[in-house]
NULUM-332137 format. One record per residue (C-alpha): residue number from 0; x, y, z. Coordinates in steps of 0.25 Angstrom, whole numbers, always signed. Layout:
// NULUM-332137
num, px, py, pz
NUM, X, Y, Z
...
// end
This chain:
// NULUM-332137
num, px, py, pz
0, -420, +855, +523
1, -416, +844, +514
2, -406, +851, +509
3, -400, +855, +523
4, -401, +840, +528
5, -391, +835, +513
6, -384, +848, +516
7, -381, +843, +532
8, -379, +829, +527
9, -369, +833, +517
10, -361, +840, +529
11, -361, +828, +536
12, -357, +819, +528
13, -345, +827, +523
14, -342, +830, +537
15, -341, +814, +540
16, -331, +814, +528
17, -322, +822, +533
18, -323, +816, +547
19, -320, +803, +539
20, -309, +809, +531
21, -302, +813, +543
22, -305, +799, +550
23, -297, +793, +539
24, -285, +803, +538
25, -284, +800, +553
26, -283, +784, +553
27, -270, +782, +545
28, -262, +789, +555
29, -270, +781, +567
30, -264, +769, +557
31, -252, +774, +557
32, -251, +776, +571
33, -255, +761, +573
34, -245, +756, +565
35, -235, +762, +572
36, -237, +759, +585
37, -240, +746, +581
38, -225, +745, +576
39, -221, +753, +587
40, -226, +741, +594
41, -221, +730, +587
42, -208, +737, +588
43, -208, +737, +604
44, -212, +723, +605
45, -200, +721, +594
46, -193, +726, +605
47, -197, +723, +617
48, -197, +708, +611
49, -182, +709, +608
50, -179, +714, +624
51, -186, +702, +627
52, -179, +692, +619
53, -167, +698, +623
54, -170, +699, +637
55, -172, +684, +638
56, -159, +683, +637
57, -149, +689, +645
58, -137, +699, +646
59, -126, +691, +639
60, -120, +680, +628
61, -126, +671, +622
62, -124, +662, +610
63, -136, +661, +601
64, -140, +654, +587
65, -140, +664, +574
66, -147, +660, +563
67, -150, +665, +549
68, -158, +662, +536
69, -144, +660, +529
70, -134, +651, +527
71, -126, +661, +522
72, -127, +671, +534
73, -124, +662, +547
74, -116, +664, +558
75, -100, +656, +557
76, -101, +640, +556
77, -90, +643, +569
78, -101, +649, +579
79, -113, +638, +575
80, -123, +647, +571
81, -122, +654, +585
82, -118, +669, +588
83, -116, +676, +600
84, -130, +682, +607
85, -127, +695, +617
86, -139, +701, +626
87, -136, +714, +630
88, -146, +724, +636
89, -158, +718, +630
90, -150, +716, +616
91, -146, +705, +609
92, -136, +705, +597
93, -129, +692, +591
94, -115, +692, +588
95, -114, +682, +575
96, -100, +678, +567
97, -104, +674, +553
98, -99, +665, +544
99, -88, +675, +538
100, -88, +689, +533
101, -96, +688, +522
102, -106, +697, +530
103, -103, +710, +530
104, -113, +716, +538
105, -127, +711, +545
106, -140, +722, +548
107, -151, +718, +557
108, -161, +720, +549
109, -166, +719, +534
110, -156, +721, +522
111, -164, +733, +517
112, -162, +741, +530
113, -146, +737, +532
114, -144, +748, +520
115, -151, +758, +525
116, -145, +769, +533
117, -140, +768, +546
118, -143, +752, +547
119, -138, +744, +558
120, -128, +736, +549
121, -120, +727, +559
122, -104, +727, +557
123, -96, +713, +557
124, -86, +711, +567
125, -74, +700, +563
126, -77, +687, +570
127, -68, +675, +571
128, -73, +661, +573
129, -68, +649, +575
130, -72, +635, +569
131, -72, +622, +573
132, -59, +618, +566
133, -51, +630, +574
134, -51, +639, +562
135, -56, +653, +563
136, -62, +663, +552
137, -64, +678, +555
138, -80, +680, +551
139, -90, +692, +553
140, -99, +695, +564
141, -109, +701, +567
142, -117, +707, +581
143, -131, +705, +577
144, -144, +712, +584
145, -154, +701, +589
146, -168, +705, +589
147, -174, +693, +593
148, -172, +678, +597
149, -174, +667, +589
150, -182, +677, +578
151, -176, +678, +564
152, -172, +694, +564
153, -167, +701, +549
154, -152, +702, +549
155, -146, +707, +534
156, -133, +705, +530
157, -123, +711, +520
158, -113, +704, +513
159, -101, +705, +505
160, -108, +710, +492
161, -114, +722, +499
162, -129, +716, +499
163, -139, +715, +510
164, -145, +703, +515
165, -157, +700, +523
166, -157, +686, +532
167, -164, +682, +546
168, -157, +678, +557
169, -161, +674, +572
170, -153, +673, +585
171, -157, +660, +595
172, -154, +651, +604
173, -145, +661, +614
174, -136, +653, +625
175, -129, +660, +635
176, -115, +659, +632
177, -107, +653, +645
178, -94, +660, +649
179, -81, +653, +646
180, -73, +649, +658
181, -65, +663, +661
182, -77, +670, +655
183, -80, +677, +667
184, -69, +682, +670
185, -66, +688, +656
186, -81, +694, +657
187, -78, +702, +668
188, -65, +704, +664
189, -69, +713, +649
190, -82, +717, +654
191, -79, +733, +653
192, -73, +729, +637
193, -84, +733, +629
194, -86, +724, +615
195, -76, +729, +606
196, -60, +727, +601
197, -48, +732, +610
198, -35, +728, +614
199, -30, +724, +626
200, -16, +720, +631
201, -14, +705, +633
202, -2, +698, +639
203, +5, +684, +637
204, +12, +672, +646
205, +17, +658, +643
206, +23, +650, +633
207, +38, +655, +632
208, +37, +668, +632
209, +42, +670, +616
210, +27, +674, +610
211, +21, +684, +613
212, +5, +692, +608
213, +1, +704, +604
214, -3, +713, +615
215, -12, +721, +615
216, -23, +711, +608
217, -35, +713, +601
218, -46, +711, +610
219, -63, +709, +605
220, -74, +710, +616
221, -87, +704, +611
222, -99, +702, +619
223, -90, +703, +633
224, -81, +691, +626
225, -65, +695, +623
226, -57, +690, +613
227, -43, +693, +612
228, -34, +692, +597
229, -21, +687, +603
230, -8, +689, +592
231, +4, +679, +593
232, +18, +683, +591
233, +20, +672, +583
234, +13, +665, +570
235, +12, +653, +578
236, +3, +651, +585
237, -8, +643, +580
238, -20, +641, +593
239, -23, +645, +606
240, -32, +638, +619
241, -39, +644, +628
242, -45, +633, +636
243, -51, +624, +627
244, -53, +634, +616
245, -43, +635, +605
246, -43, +645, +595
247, -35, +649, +581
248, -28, +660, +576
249, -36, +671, +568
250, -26, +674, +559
251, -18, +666, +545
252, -5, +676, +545
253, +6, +682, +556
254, +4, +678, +572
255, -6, +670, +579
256, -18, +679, +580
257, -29, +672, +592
258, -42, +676, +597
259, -45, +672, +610
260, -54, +676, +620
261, -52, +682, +634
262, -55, +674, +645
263, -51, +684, +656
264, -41, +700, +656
265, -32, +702, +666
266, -27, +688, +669
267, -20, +678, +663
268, -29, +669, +650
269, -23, +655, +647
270, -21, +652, +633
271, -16, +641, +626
272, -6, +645, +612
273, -2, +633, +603
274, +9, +636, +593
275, +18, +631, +582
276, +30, +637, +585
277, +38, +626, +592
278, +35, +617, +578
279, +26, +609, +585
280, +12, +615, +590
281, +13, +620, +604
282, +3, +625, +615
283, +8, +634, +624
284, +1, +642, +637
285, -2, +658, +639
286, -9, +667, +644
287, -16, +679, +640
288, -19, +692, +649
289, -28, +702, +645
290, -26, +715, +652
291, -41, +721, +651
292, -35, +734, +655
293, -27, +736, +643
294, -40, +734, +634
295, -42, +747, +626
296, -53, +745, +614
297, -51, +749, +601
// end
């Protein structure tokens, strides 16, 4: 009888074993499972937080502060440490000129993950900006994504040695950028022109008849803003107005080369030229018409 009672207990005990073996085997996957839905989680809330943020603001251009942990990495002294803030369809990127083009490319992200296959590396675009003093310098930019306002997010860079480099940079203070007088009508206007290069044919009246610009011109769209690269037929040419802005020629060698935004297609833009030919500097009147018809993108 003894024996049949050590014999049963024996049974029992290796039975509650095995039940416990299988116990353990069976809680690391319920762990796994945890923690991923616990990321899965933290992902959506990732998320959802950046549709808030983005949602706070809305539709449209803003100028906004970007900040980084360098003094070597920062936006051009021309722009005041400021870029240009789009929100678009929950979306907010930052379009930022540096300093010159000593970055060759930026990733939003860690250094580590911008060499990995199939990484979001962001291409420069070739930005001019305009001091103080009137001169102008051709500087990289770039269109940054922003997670987050006024949060420090991981953006690497690449410079000209071929090396990676991790900083954090944060985005803040949006204000909604006013439209300039004649705005409107040049928003209506190019408002079936994606962002992107074209050319468009452009005609010019005034002075005395004798210069003339290259027609087509070169034509950038970026965030619903046009900018039009205006070619002199002569060398001499040395500013041009509109209203109270003046701006310089972007090249050192051959005809006046200007880039000027468009106020307004199809009618008639009022620009100011001043030039040396005469001996004496001279200001004389034009005007400009873009015929939107004629844009055809490269």
């Amino acid at each position: 009888m003894k024996k049949k009672n050590l014999k049963l207990l024996w049974m029992v005990m290796v039975v509650g074993a095995l039940l416990g073996g299988c116990g353990g085997k069976e809680s690391q996957p319920a762990a796994d499972s945890a923690e991923k839905t616990t990321t899965s989680v933290q992902e959506t809330a990732s998320e959802a937080q950046e549709t808030v943020q983005a949602a706070a603001l809305e539709d449209g251009v803003y100028s906004a502060d970007f900040d980084t942990d360098s003094g070597m990495f920062h936006v051009s002294e021309a722009c005041d440490g400021k870029g240009t803030l789009t929100v678009k369809d929950g979306k907010m990127t930052i379009h930022i000129s540096l300093s010159s083009k000593n970055i060759v490319n930026l990733f939003p992200g860690l250094a580590a993950d911008a060499e990995k296959e199939d990484a979001g590396i962001l291409q420069p675009t070739i930005d001019t900006v305009t001091y103080s003093d009137g001169i102008t310098e051709e500087v990289h930019g770039f269109d940054v994504p922003v997670p987050a306002l006024d949060e420090e997010f991981d953006l690497a860079l690449l410079g000209t040695k071929g090396k990676w480099y991790d900083h954090k940079v944060s985005v803040s203070n949006p204000e909604k950028s006013e439209p300039e007088e004649g705005a409107d009508a040049a928003a209506a206007a190019h408002a079936d022109l994606e962002d992107g290069e074209y050319t468009i044919d452009v005609t010019l009246k005034g002075g005395s008849g004798k210069s003339t610009i290259v027609s087509p011109a070169a034509l950038s769209v970026r965030d619903g803003q046009a900018c039009a690269r205006i070619e002199w037929s002569s060398p001499n040419y040395d500013y041009m107005k509109i209203g109270d802005e003046t701006y310089y020629p972007v090249n050192d060698d051959g005809n006046s080369v200007f880039e000027i935004p468009v106020s307004v297609f199809n009618e008639a833009m009022e620009v100011v030229a001043d030039t040396t030919a005469m001996g004496n500097p001279h200001e004389i009147s034009y005007t400009l018409t873009f015929d939107l018809d004629s844009a055809e993108k490269e």
